[in-house]
Each structure stands twice: as C-alpha cells, then as structure tokens.
C-alpha positions in Angstrom: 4.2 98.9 13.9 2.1 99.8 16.7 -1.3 98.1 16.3 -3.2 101.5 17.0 -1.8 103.5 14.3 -3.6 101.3 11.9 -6.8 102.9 13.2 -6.0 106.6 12.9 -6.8 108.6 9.7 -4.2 109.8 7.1 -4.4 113.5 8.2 -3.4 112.3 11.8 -0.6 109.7 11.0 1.1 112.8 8.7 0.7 115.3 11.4 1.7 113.0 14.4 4.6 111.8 12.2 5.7 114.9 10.2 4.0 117.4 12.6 5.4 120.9 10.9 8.7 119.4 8.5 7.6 121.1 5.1 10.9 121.4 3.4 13.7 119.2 2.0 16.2 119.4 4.4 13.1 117.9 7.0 14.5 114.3 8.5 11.2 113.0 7.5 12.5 110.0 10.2 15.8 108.5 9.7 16.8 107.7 6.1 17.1 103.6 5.5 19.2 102.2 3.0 16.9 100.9 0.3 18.4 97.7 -1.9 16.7 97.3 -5.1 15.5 93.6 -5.1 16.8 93.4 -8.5 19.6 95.2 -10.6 17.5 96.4 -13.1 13.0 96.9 -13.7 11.9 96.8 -17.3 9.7 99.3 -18.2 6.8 97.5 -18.7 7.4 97.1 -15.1 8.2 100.0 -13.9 4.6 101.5 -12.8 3.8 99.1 -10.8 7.4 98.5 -9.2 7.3 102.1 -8.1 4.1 101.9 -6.3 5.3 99.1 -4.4 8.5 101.3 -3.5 6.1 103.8 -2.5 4.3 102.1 -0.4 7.1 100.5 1.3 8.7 104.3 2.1 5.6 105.5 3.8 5.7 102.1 5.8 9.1 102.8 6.6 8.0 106.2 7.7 5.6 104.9 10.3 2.2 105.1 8.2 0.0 102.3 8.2 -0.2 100.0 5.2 -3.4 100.8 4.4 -2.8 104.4 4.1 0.6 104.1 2.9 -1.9 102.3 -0.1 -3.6 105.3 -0.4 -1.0 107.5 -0.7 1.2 105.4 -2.9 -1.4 105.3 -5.5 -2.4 108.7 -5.5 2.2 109.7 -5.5 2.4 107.5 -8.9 -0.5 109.6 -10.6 1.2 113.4 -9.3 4.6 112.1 -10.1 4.3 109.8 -13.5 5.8 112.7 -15.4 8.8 113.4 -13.4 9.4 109.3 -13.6 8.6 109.2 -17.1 6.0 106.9 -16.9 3.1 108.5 -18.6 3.2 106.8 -21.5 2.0 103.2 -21.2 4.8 100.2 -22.1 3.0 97.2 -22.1 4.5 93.9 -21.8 6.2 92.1 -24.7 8.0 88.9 -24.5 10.5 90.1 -27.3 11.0 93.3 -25.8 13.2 94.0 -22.6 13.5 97.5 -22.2 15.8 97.9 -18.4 15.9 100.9 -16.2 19.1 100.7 -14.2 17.8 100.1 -10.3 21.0 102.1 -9.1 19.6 105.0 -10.5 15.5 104.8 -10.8 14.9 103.0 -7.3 16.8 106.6 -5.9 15.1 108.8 -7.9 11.3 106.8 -7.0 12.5 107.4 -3.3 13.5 111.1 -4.0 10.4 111.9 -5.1 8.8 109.7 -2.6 9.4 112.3 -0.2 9.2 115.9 -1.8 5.4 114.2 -2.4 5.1 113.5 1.6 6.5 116.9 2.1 4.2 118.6 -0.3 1.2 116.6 0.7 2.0 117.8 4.8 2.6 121.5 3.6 -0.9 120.9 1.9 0.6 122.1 -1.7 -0.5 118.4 -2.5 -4.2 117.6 -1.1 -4.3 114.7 0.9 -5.7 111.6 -1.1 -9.4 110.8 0.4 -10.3 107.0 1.0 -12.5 105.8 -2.2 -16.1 105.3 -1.2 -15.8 101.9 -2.0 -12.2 101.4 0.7 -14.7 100.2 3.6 -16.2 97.6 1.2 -14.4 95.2 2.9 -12.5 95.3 6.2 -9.5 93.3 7.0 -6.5 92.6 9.2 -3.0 91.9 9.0 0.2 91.3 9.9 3.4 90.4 8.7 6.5 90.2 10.9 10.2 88.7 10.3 10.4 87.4 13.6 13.6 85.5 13.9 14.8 85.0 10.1 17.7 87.3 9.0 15.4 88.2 6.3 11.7 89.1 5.7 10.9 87.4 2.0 6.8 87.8 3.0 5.2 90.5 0.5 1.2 90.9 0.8 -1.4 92.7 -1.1 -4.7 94.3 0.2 -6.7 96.0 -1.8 -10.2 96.3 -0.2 -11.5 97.6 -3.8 -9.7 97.9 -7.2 -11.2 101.2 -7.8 -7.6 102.6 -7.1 -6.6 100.6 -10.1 -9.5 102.0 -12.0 -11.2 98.3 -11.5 -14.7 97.8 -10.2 -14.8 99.4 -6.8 -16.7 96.4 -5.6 -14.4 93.9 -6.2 -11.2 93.2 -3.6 -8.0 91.1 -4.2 -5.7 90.2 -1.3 -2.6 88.2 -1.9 0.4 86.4 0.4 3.5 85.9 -1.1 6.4 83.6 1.1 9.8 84.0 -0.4 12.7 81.8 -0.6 15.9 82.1 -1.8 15.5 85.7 -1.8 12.8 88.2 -2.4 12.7 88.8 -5.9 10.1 87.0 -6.7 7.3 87.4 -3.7 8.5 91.7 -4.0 7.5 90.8 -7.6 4.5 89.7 -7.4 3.0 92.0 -4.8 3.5 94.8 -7.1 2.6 93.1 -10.3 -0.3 91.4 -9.1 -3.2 94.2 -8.8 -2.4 95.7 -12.0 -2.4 92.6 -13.8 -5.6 90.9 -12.0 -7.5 94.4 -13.2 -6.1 94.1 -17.0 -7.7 90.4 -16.9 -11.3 91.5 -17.8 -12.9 88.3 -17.2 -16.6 88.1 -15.6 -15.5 84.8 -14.1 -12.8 85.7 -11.2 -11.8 82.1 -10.8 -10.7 82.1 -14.8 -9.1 85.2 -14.4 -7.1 84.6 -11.5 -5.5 81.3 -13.7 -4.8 83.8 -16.8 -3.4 86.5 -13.8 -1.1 83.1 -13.3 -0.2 82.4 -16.8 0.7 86.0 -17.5 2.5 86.6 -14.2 4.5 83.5 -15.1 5.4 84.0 -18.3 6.9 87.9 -17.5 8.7 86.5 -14.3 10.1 83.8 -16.2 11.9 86.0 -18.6 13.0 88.8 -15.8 14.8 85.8 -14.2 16.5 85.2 -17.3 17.6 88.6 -17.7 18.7 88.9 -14.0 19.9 86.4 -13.3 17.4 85.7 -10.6 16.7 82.3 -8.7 14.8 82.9 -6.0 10.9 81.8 -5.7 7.8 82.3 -4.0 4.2 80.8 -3.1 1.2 83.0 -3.7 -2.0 82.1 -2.6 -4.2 84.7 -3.8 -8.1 86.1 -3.6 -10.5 88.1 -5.4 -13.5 88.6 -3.4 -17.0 90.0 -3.9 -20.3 89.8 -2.5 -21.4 86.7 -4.7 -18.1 85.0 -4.5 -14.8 84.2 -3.0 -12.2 82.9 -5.5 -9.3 81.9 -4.5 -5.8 80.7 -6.9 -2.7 78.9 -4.9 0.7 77.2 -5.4 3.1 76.2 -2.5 2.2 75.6 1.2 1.1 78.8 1.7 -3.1 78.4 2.8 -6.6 79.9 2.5 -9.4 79.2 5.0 -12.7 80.5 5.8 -13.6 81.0 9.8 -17.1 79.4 9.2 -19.9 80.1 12.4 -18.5 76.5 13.8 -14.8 77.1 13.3 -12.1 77.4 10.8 -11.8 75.4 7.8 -8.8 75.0 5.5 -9.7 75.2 1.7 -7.2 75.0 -0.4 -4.4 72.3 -0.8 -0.7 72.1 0.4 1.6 71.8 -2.9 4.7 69.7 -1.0 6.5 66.6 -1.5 4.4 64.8 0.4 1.2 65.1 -1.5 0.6 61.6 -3.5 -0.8 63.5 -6.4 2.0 66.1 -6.6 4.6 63.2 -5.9 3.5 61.7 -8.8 3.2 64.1 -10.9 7.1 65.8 -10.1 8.0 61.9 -11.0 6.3 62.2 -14.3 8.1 65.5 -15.1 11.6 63.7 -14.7 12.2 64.5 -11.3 12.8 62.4 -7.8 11.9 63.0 -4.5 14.5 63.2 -2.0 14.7 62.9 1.8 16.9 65.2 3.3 17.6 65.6 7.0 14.0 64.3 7.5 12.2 66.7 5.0 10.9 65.3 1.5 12.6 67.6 -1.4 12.1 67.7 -5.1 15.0 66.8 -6.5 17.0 67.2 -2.9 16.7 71.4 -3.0 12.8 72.3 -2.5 10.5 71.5 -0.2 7.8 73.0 -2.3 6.4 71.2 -5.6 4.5 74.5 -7.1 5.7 78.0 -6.7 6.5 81.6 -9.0 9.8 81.6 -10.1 12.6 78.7 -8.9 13.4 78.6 -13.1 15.9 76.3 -12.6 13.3 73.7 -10.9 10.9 73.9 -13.7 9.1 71.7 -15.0 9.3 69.5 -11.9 8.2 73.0 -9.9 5.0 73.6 -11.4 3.5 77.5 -11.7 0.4 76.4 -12.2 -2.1 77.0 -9.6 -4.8 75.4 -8.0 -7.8 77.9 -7.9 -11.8 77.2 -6.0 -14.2 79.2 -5.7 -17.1 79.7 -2.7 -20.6 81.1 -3.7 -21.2 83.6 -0.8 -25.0 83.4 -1.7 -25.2 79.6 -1.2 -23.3 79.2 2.2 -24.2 82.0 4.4 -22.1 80.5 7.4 -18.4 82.1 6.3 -17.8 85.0 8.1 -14.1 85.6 7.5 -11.6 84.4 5.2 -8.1 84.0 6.4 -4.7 83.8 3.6 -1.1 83.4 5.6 2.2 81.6 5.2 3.0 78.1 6.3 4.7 79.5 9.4 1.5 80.8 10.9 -0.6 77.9 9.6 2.4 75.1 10.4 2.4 76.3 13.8 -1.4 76.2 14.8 -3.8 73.8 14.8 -7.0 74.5 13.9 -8.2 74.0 17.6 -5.9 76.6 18.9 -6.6 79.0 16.0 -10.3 78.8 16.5 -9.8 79.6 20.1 -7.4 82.3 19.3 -10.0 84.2 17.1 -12.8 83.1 19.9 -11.1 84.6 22.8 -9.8 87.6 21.1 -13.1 88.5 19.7 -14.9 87.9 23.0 -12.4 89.9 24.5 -11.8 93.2 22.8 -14.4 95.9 21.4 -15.4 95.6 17.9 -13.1 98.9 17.2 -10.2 96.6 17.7 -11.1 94.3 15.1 -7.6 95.7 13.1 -5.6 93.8 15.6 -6.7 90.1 14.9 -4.1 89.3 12.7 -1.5 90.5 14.9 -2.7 88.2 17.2 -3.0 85.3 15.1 0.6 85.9 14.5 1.6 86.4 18.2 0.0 83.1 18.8 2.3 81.1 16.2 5.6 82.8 17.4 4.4 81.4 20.8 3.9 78.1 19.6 8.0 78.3 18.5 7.9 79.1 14.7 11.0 81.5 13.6 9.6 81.9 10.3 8.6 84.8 8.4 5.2 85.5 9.1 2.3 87.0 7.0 -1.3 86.8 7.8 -4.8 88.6 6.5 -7.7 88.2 8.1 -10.8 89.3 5.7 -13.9 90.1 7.4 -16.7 89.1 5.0 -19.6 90.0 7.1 -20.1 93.1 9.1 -17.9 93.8 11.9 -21.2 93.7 14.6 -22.5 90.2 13.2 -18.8 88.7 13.8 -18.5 89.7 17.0 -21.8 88.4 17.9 -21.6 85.1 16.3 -18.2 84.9 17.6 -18.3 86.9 21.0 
C-alpha cells in the first residue's frame, strides 16, 4: 500500500476509492478470491473471525489498516443480526458448535460490501475515530516480500475502547506463521477480544491468562480441523504506567531508548541452553539439520501457538516482562516484528535506520518508519515474511527532537 494513504482520513480514502459507486452491481475494485484459513469457525469464534475478514476486505480495497479497523468494528455491530451473531456463544471446551467456512466466510464478505456501499451512499454514517484512537501513535508494516505466502498477521489497537475496554489502554501483537496461516490468522482475530475479557488490574498476569485461554481454544480447533500449522506471538499491552509485554518463538520486542535500541525479550530456539534443556527434559532431542538446530529435526522454534503435534517439547507458554514507564523515562518507542526484520539487522544498522529517517523527514511522516525499517531488512537480503510496528510512546515532537 502506498505509504501516504495511511495519512488521509476515512471520508477521503472512501471517496478517492469508491468516488460515486452506491449500488450493488459497483466493482468496488476487482473482486479477490478469499480462502477461508480453515474449513470451518465455531461459533464461539465466529465474532471475532468476522472482524478480522472485515478488516482484511477493506485492506484489500485500498483502505488503510487503521481505518479498515475502524470500519470493521463499527460493520460487525450494523451487521450482527444479518450474521446471526447477536447472541453471545461463549467458549466451552465440551462444546464445538461449526459454521461451514464455504458458506459464512461468503456471506461475511457479502455483507462486507453492501456496508461499504451503504456507508459511501451515506445511508450508513461513517464510523468517527474514538477520542481515545490518537492515544497512542504507531507504524507499521508487513510485506510478503519473496515467500509464496504471507503467514504474518498483526494487531494494532491504539485503545480497546472499540472493544468496550478502557480507552486508555493499547494492545499491539505480531504473529509469524509457519506451516500455514491458521494459527497466526487465529490469533490476530482472537487476541483483542480475549485480552479485554481478561479483567485483570495487572496486564502482565493477564497477558499469561490471554495465553492460557488462547491455547487451550486453539488446541481444540486444531483437533477438530485438522490443523498443523503454528505461530509465534509476541504481544503488548501498553499504557502510560507500563509496558507489558508476553512472547514465544523468535519473534522480538525492543524499546528505542534516547541511546539506541535495546532488545527485551528472549529468542525461544534450539539454541538457547535453557530451552535446550528443557525440550530434553520433555522427551525430545535436538537435531542439526543442514546447519540449523531443530527440535526433534522439524522446528526451529522451541515455544509457539499451535504445532499440536510438537507439544509438549513446543511449549505455549510464554515469557512475559514488564517496563514501568514512570521509572525509566528514556524509552521513547517500542518496536514488535518477526525474525526476518530483526535476523536481518543489527542493532547498529537499525539505530541508524531510525536516526537518519527521523532526521530526515517531517514529523507528519512519522507513519512511514516501519516501512522503512522493513525496506532496510529486504536490503540486507532477507526473503522472509515481514511484519513490523513501531509504537511511539512519547509525543511525536519529543522523538523527533531527541532523535533528529
């Protein structure tokens, strides 16, 4: 997507991209084929599926993610009685209720876009940002670059007051598939939902009960379909008094501190004495294949969602932290990616990445960091999947003078 879209308002992305199509038989851009990660979506599911689907049409469509967000949301609340979701199903392990995907994902999508339609004819009023949305400003990017598929998902929520959550609070999430995307498409649309059930004062607590839960309902969806794929998460709920921060696989967090970046949390692979041992004391070996340390000869990953078959040597339990924003006043951003944006740059290089681009560009560009992060790890020769977020956790005018 072109970096400057993500800067224009929703009126303007609809009427650049729609301009006057108000009926059905509008093109409303070229249809794309849309494959159901899965065959079926349990009901207890199927809210949160369907915002994701959402969301992913109005990308699709040319909107930005953020207001794709906004209007994905605001489609699930107009349309939960035409998709039969007004009544709540809540999960339970002894109940598997399936929708078949060949017929619901269609019917999201139908609706998808007689509520794009409606909203550009103005028979739907546009959904307004939340006073809260500019609570917290970030970046991203997430680009397949030169793998047949993309299995990156990512969630940014700059306040969960879409969710009915405390509009204060954020949660931003990276989610690096393998074996398929099941499980990362999974969790970005299960996450938010269940991170605002959790109603926990302590976010570092809740994040490990966010893990236990998401767990336990993928664990019994692969069962039922079949599914094998996996996927890392590192994940962040962020306020003003804290940053807390839950992770498993090699996917990182860092904070861009006022002398440079600093990795925080801790790479779950074969190679990490601890998590050696510990896949050892679960029954399982670790193998050297072509050069790269696997558990059990398949996974180069010792912790990640999903990967069933792997478990208990393939932990799902994650490693959490948490930073007191109030005691260490020198983090000004907080950066989540992938291992193919973090494997490729050294922390050298991605300070001076961030330094020049900041020093380079207005303030007003500040949308397009991540983007640029991302450019710079292609460059250094990665063909992996990449995904990157960039939270700004100051205001935009004291990073670019601390950094400028």
């Amino acid at each position: 997507m072109d970096a400057d879209i993500k800067n224009k308002s929703l009126k303007e992305q609809l009427k650049e991209l729609l301009g006057n199509e108000t009926d059905d038989n509008s093109p409303l851009r070229p249809n794309i084929r849309y494959r159901p990660p899965s065959y079926q979506t349990p009901k207890h599911d199927a809210r949160s599926d369907a915002i994701l689907i959402a969301i992913e049409q109005f990308q699709q469509k040319g909107i930005s993610y953020e207001n794709a967000t906004l209007l994905g949301y605001d489609f699930i609340k107009k349309y939960e009685e035409e998709l039969n979701l007004k009544d709540n199903v809540t999960f339970n392990k002894d109940i598997y209720e399936p929708l078949d995907n060949s017929m619901w994902c269609p019917t999201v999508i139908k609706y998808v876009k007689e509520y794009l339609l409606k909203v550009n004819s103005g028979e739907i009023d546009c959904p307004e940002e939340p006073s809260s949305w500019s609570e917290w400003q970030f970046s991203y990017c997430a680009q397949k670059n030169k793998r047949q598929k993309m299995e990156d998902k990512f969630v940014a929520l700059p306040t969960l007051s879409l969710l009915n959550g405390d509009p204060k609070t954020a949660f931003f999430g990276v989610f690096d598939g393998h074996n398929g995307l099941e499980i990362s498409t999974y969790c970005a649309a299960q996450f938010p939902k269940i991170i605002v059930d959790e109603k926990m004062e302590n976010n570092v607590e809740r994040l490990k009960k966010a893990f236990e839960v998401i767990d336990e309902r993928i664990n019994i969806r692969c069962i039922k379909e079949s599914i094998r794929s996996g996927t890392t998460a590192v994940c962040a709920i962020v306020t003003k008094n804290d940053i807390s921060l839950a992770w498993v696989g090699d996917s990182e967090g860092g904070v861009v501190k006022s002398d440079g970046i600093k990795r925080i949390t801790r790479l779950h692979i074969p190679s990490d004495p601890d998590e050696h041992v510990r896949v050892e004391e679960c029954g399982g070996i670790i193998i050297s294949i072509a050069g790269e340390l696997r558990v059990c000869g398949v996974l180069n990953l010792t912790r990640a969602l999903g990967d069933i078959q792997g478990k208990p040597m393939i932990s799902s339990e994650p490693d959490t932290l948490s930073i007191n924003m109030n005691d260490d006043k020198t983090n000004y951003m907080l950066m989540l990616a992938s291992d193919g944006v973090w494997g490729c740059l050294p922390d050298d290089t991605l300070n001076q990445v961030i330094r020049d681009f900041i020093s380079s560009k207005p303030v007003s560009e500040y949308k397009k960091l991540a983007t640029t992060i991302v450019e710079a790890a292609k460059d250094g020769g990665t063909t992996d999947n990449l995904t990157c977020i960039i939270v700004f956790l100051k205001p935009l005018d004291e990073v670019w003078k601390m950094f400028g």
